[in-house]
C-alpha positions as CSV (number, residue, x, y, z in Angstrom):
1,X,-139.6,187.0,-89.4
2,X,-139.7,183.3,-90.4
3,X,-135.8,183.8,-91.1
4,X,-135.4,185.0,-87.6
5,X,-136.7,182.0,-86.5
6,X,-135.0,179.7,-88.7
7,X,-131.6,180.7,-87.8
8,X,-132.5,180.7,-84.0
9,X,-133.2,177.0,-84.8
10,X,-130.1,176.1,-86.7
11,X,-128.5,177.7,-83.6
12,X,-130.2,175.7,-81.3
13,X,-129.4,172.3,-83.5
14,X,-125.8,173.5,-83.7
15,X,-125.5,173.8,-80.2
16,X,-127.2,170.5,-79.5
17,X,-124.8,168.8,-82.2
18,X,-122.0,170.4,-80.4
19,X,-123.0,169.1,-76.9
20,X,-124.0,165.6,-78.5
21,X,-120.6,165.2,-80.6
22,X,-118.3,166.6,-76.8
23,X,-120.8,163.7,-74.9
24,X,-119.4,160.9,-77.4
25,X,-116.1,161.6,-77.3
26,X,-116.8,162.1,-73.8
27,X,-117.2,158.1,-74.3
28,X,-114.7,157.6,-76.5
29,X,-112.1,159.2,-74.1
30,X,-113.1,157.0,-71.4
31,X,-113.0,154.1,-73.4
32,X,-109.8,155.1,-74.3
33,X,-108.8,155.4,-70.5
34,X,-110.1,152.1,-70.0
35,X,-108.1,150.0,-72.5
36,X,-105.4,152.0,-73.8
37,X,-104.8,150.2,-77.0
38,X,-104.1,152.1,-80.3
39,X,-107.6,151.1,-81.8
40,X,-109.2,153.2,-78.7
41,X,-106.9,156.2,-79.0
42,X,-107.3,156.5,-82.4
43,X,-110.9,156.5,-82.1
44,X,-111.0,159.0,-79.9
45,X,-108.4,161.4,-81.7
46,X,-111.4,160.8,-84.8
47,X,-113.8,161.8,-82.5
48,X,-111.9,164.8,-81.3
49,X,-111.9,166.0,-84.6
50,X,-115.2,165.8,-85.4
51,X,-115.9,166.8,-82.0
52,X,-113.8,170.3,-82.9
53,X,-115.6,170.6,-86.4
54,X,-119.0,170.8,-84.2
55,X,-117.7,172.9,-81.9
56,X,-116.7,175.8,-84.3
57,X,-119.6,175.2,-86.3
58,X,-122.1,176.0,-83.2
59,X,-119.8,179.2,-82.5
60,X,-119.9,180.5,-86.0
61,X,-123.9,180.4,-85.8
62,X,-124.1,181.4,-82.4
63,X,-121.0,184.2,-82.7
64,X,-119.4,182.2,-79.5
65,X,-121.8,182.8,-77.1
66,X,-124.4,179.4,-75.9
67,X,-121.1,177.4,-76.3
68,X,-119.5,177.9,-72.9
69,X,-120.6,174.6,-71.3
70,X,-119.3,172.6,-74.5
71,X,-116.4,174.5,-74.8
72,X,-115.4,173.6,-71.1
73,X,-116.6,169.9,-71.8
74,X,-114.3,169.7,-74.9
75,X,-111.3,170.9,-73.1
76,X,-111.5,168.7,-70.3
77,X,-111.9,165.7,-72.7
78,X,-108.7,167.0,-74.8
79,X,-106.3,167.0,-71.5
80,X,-107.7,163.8,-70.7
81,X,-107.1,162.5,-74.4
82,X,-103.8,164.5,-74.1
83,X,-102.6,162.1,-70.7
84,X,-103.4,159.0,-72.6
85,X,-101.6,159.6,-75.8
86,X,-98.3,161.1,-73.4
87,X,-99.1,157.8,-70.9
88,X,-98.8,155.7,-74.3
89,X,-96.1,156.9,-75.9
90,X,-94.1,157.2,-73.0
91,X,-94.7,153.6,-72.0
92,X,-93.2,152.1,-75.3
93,X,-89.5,154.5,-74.4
């Protein structure tokens, strides 16, 4: 039983880490958006990968399901991410 309940925890702590890591880059994408400089951008490509990392870490424990909200969150962040690195390479053709 106790192992029930441990795993229902790491679930739990996954998923927050998950939400937690899509809410900073959440941040980092904005800042990004803000002042479009290569420091910002690259900051927020390193926090989109960690961001992924967390993401498929909370679906491995929770077998994809609890992750919907996060999932959606991270998506939205990578098109934004997306329009900054096309708006930024474009701009120096």
């Amino acid at each position: 039983m106790p192992k029930r309940y441990d795993s229902s925890l790491q679930a739990d702590t996954n998923v927050s880490q998950a939400q937690n890591a899509v809410n900073k880059l959440h941040f980092a994408v904005s800042q990004a958006m803000s002042h479009p400089t290569e420091q910002t951008i690259e900051q927020a490509e390193r926090r989109l990968a960690h961001t992924e990392q967390a993401m498929l870490q909370a679906e491995r424990s929770l077998g994809g399901q609890g992750v919907e909200l996060a999932e959606e969150m991270f998506a939205e962040e990578k098109r934004r991410l997306n329009s900054i690195q096309s708006q930024n390479g474009q701009g120096n053709q």
